[in-house]
C-alpha positions in Angstrom: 71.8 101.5 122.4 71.8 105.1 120.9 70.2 105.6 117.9 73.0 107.4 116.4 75.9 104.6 117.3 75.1 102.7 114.0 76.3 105.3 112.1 78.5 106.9 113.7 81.5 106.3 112.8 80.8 107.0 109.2 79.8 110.5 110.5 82.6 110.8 112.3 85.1 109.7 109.1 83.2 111.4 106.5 82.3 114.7 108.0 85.3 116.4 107.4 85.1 115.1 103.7 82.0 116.1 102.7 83.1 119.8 104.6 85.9 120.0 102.2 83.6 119.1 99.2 81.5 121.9 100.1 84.4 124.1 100.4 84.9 123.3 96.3 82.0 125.7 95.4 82.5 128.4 98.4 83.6 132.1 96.9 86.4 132.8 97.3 86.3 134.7 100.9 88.9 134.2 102.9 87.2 134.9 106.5 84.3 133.1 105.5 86.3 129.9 104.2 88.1 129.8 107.2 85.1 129.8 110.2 83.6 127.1 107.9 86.6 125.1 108.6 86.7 125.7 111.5 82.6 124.8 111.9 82.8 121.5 110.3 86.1 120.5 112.5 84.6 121.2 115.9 81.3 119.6 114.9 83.6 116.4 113.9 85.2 116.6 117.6 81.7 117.1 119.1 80.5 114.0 117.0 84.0 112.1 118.4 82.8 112.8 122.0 80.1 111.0 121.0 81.9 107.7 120.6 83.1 108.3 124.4 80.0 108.9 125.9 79.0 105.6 124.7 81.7 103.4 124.7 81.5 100.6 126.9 85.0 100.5 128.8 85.3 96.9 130.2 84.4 95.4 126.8 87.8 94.3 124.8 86.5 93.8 121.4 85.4 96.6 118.4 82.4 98.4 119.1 80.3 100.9 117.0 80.9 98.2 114.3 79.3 98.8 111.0 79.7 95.5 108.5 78.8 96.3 104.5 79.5 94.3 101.4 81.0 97.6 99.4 82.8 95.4 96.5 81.2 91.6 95.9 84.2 90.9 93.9 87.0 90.9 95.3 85.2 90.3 98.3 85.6 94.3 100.2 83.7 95.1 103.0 82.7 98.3 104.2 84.3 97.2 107.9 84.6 99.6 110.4 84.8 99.2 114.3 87.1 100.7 117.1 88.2 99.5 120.5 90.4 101.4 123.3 93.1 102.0 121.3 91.5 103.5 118.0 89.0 105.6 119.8 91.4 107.5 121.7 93.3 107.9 118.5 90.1 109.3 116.6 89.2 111.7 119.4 93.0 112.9 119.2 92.8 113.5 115.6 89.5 115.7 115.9 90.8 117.2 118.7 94.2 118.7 117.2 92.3 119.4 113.5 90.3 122.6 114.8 93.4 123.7 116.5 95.3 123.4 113.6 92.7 125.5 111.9 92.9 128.1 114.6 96.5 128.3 114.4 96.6 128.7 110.9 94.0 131.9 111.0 96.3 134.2 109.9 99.4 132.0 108.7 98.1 131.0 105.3 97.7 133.7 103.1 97.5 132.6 99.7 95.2 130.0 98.1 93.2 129.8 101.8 90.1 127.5 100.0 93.1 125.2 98.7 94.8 124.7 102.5 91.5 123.8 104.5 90.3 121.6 102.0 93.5 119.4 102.4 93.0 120.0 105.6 89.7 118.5 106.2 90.4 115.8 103.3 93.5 114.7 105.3 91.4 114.4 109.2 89.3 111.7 107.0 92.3 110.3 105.4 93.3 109.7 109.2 90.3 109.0 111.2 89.9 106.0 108.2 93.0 104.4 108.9 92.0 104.0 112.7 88.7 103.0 112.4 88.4 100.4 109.3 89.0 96.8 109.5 89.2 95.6 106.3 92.9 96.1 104.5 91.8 97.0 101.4 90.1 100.1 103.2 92.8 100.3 105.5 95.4 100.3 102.5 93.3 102.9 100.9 93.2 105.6 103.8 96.7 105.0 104.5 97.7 105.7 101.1 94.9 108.9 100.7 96.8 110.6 103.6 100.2 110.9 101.7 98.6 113.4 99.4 96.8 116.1 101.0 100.1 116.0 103.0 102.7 116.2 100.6 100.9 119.1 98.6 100.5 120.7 102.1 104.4 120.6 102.6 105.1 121.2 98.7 102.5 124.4 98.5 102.2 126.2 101.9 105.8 125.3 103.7 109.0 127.2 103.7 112.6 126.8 102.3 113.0 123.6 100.4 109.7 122.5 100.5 109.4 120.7 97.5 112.2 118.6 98.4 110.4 117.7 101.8 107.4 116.5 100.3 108.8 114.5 97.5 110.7 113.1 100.0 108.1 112.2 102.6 105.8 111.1 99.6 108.7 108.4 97.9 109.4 107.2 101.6 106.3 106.4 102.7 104.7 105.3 99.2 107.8 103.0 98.6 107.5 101.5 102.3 103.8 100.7 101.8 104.2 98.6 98.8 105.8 96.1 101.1 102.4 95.9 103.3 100.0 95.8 100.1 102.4 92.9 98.6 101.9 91.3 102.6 97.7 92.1 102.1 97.7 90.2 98.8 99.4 87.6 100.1 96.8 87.1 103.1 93.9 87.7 100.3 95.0 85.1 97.9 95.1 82.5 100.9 91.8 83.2 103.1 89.5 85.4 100.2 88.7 88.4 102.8 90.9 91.4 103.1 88.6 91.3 106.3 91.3 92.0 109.7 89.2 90.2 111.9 88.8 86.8 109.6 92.0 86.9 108.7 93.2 87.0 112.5 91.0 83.9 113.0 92.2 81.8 110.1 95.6 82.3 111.0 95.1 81.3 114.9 93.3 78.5 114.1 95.8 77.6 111.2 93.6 77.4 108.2 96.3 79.6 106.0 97.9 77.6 103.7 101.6 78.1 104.2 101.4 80.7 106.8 103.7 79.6 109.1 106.7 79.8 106.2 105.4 82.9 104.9 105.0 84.6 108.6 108.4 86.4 108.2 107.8 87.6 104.9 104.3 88.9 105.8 105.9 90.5 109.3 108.3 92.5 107.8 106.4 93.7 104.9 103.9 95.2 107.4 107.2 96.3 109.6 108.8 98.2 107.1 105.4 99.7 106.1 104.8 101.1 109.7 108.5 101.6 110.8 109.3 104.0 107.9 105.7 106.1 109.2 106.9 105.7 112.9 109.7 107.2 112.1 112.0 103.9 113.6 115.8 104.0 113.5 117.0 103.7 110.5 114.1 104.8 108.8 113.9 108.5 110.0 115.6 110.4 107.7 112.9 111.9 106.1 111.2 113.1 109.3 113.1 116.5 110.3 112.9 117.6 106.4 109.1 117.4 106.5 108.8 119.0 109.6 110.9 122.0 109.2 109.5 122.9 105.6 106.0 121.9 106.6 103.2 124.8 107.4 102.7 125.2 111.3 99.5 122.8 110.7 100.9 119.9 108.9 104.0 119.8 111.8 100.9 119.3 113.9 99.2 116.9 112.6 101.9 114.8 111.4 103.8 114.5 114.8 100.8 114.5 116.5 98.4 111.8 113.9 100.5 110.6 111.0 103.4 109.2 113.4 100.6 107.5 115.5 99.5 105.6 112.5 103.0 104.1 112.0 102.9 102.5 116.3 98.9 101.8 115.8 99.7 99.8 112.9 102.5 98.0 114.6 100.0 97.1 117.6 97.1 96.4 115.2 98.6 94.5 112.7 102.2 93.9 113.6 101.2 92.0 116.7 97.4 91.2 115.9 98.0 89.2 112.8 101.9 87.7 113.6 102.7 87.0 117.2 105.2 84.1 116.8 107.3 86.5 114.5 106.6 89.4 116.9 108.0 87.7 119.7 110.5 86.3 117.6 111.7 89.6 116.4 111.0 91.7 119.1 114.8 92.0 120.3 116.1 93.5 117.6 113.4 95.8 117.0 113.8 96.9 120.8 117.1 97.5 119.7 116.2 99.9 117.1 114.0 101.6 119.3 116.2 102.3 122.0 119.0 103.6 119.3 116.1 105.7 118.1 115.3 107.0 121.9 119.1 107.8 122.2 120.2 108.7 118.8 116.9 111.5 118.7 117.8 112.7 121.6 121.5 113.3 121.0 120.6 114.2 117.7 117.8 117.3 119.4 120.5 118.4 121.7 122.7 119.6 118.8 120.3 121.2 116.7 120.6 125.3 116.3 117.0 125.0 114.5 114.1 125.3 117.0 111.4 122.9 114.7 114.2 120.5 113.7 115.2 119.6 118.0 111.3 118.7 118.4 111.4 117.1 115.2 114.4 114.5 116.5 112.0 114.8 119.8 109.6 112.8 118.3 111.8 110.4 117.0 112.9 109.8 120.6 109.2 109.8 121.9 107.8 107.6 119.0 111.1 105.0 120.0 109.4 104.7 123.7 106.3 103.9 121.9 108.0 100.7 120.1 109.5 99.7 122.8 106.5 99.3 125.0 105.0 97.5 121.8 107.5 95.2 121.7 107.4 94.5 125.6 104.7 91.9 125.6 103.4 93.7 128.8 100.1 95.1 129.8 102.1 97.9 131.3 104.5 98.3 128.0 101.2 98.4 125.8 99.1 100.3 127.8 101.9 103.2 128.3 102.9 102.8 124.3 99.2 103.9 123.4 99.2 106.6 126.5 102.7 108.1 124.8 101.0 108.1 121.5 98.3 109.9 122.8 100.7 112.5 124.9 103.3 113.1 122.9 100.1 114.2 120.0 99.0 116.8 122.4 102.7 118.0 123.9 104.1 118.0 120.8 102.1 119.1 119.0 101.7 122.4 121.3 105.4 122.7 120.7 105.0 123.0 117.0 102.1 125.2 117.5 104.7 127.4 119.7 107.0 127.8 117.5 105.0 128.3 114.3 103.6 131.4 116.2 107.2 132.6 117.0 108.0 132.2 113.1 104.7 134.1 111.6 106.9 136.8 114.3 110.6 136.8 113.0 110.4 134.4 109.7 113.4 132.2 112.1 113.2 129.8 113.7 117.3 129.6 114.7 117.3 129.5 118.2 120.3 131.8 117.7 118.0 134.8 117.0 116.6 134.3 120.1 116.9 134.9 123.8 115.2 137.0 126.8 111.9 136.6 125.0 110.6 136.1 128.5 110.5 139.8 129.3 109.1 140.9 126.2 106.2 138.1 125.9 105.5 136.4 128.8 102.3 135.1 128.3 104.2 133.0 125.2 107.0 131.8 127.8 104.3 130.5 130.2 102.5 128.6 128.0 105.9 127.4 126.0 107.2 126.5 129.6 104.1 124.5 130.5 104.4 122.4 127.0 107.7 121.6 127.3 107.7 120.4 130.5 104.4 118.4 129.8 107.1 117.1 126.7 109.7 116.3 129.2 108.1 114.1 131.6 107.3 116.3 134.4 105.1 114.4 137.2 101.1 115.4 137.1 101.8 116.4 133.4 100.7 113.9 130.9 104.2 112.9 129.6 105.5 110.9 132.7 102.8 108.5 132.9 103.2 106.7 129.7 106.6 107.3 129.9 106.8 105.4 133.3 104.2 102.6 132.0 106.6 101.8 129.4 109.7 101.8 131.3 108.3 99.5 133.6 107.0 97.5 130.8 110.9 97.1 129.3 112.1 96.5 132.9 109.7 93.2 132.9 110.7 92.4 129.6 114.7 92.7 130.1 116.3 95.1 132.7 118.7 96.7 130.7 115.8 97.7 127.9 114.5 99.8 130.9 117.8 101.0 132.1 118.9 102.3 128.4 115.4 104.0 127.5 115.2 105.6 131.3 118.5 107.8 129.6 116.1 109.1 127.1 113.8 110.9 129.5 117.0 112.3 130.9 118.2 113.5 127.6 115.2 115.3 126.7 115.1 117.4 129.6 118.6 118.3 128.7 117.9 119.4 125.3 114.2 121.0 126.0 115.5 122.7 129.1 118.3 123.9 127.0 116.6 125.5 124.4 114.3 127.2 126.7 117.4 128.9 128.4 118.7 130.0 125.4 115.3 130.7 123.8 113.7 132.9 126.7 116.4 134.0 129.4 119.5 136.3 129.3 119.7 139.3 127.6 117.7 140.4 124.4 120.8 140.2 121.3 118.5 141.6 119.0 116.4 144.8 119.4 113.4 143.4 117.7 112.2 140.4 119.7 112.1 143.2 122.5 109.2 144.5 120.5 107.9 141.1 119.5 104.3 140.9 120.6 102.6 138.9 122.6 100.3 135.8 122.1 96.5 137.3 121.1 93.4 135.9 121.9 93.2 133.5 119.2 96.3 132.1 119.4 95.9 131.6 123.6 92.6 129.5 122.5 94.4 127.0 120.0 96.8 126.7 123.6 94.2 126.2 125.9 92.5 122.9 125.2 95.9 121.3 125.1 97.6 122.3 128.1 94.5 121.8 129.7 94.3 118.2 128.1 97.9 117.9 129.2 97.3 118.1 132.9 94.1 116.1 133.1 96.1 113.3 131.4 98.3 113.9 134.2 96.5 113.8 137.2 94.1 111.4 135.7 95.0 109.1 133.4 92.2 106.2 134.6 90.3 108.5 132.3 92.0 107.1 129.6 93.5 103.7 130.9 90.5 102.2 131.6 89.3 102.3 128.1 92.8 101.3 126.8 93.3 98.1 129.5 90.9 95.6 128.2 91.8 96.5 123.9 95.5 95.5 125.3 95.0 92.9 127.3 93.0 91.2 124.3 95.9 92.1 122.3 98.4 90.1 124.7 96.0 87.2 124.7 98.2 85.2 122.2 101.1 85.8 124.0 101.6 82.7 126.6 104.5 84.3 128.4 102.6 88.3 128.5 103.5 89.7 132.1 102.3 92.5 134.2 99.1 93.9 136.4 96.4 96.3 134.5 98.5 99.4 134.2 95.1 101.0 136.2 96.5 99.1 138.9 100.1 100.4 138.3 99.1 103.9 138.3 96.5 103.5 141.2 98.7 102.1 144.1 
């Protein structure tokens, strides 16, 4: 055992924390602020990598755990631990932070200091939610990351901004009040807000009265992640807070805060409740392919470049549910796979355009058209993303894309039928705005002077197109870690169908 892996995670969580503390009493100088960002988020990733160079891939349960008493009364422990699914979903989040800071070298003008310290504040915010495992801690995180985010929205977007974040922030905040009534609940009954003792009580039935409150306790936890997902009907506030938000927050909320919505649903959702998850798993496949249909529709018909990858992701984030709600190893292990691809795709594609607005101060994909000849280097890499996005073979959309399908095909036939349309859709709608976007002739005469992607901007790029293809061409990489934390999380379910998805993907 390494010497470090005891503590760890708490490195890992509280790095970025402690960065942005220190940040507090920096001058103010705006070069120097940001390459300390930057520092402290690359040493957070380097720490992350950690966690894969010794994590133990055949073993289903949490490892790296750390187990404190923090608060004797109530009894709140300082409970941390990760297993396939939350390490891939930390490394994610340290891997898109210091591209985020990258990209916003020479976005963010004013109040610099301000931006990275909600920056770094907010990659702690996240990394908590993913790695604790007790719900008050978990409750806590979840709620710290509505702040940093709202005031990143509220101070640094564009156009109605403040309306975007009060938005987000009364959506979400409202939605988790349903989950901290359904954590209460499960206090009051087995005196631990700890995950795994709670699990255990309820298994072996030692909840009083669990079995009539199950419903109750589902859907306040449902409502809770489906609102952060976004899931059908739920979504509403999603394209606001993308549009206004600075290139950064798009990123790391389509790519990180979205995730914690399906992680919770996996974690908790079906951890804690699987009677009522398989009990309510048809109509929530429902919503989810309305949501993979209805985005997708929705992203065809948007003259907005930001909001038609906005309404992406509520198409991608609907495949994600749906392999959730599959009961398959295949449906689980291509949910998790989405979540990670769509983090990195996506969140290029925000990164995209946010560099073609600090250009034309538009992102109408009206004002556009025969960018192509003028940058090329931008159209390669925005060509490469996309279809990455879309579901291109050897690019790391398809292969969660055709986990889960395969999942919902074992599930019920017509589930896989109705979300195969959605991969069909978004090539019509990404396809289409690349057309209009980069080929034809140049309407305006100054995107034939535009300029073309500099060196900083090509190395915020990089690392995700490169992650994109490995996750294409190799995604035992990442399955083989993920298998055994889903296959532990199907164990309840007596009816669970379906090979190791390794085994899919290697025949």
């Amino acid at each position: 055992m390494n010497a470090l892996n005891p503590m760890i995670l708490t490195l890992v969580t509280f790095v970025p924390l402690a960065g942005a503390l220190l940040l507090t009493i920096f001058p103010r100088r705006d070069r120097d602020i940001r390459v300390f960002a930057l520092a402290i988020s690359l040493i957070d990733f380097f720490l992350s990598l950690h966690l894969l160079a010794h994590f133990h891939r055949n073993l289903a349960g949490f490892q790296y755990e750390i187990d404190r008493v923090w608060i004797p009364h109530p009894n709140i422990h300082y409970h941390l631990g990760i297993d396939g699914i939350s390490l891939w979903l930390v490394v994610l989040t340290t891997f898109l932070t210091p591209l985020c800071v990258l990209i916003s070298w020479h976005s963010i003008h004013d109040r610099v200091k301000e931006f990275f310290i909600l920056l770094l504040i907010l990659e702690t915010a996240m990394i908590g939610v993913f790695v604790t495992l007790d719900l008050f801690a978990f409750y806590f995180f979840w709620e710290a990351t509505l702040i940093p985010m709202a005031l990143l929205i509220g101070m640094y977007g564009h156009g109605r901004k403040v309306y975007a974040a009060v938005k987000f922030f009364l959506y979400t905040m409202i939605a988790s009040v349903f989950m901290l009534a359904a954590i209460l609940w499960l206090y009051a009954r087995v005196g631990s807000f700890d995950f795994v003792t709670i699990q255990n009580a309820a298994r072996s039935g030692q909840v009083a009265d669990f079995s009539s409150a199950s419903l109750w306790l589902f859907l306040g936890f449902f409502i809770a992640f489906a609102v952060k997902v976004p899931l059908f009907p739920f979504h509403t506030w999603l394209p606001d807070a993308h549009v206004e938000a600075p290139t950064a927050g798009s990123v790391l909320l389509a790519g990180v805060l979205l995730k914690m919505g399906t992680y919770g649903l996996l974690r908790f959702n079906l951890g804690l409740f699987p009677e009522q998850a398989r009990a309510n798993a048809p109509w929530i496949m429902v919503l989810a392919l309305i949501g993979i249909i209805y985005g997708a529709l929705v992203a065809m018909v948007q003259p907005n470049m930001k909001k038609l990858i906005a309404y992406s992701s509520i198409s991608h984030l609907g495949f994600v549910v749906l392999g959730i709600f599959s009961f398959t190893q295949a449906g689980l292990d291509g949910a998790t796979y989405v979540m990670l691809a769509h983090g990195i795709s996506t969140g290029g594609l925000f990164m995209l355009a946010g560099i073609l607005y600090e250009r034309r101060h538009t992102y109408e994909i009206s004002e556009y058209g025969g960018l192509a000849t003028s940058m090329p280097i931008y159209s390669t890499f925005f060509c490469f993303v996309m279809l990455a996005s879309v579901g291109l073979p050897l690019l790391n959309g398809f292969v969660g894309e055709f986990l889960v399908l395969s999942g919902a095909f074992q599930a019920r036939p017509i589930y896989g039928i109705l979300g195969a349309t959605g991969v069909i859709w978004s090539a019509c709608y990404l396809l289409w705005m690349y057309q209009r976007v980069f080929f034809g002739q140049i309407k305006h005469k100054v995107n034939a002077t535009l300029p073309d992607m500099n060196f900083r901007e090509q190395l915020a790029l990089w690392p995700a197109c490169i992650v994109a293809l490995i996750m294409g061409v190799a995604p035992l990489l990442w399955l083989n870690a993920i298998d055994p934390a889903v296959h532990a999380a199907l164990t309840p379910y007596v009816n669970f169908a379906g090979q190791f998805a390794s085994k899919v993907v290697g025949q």
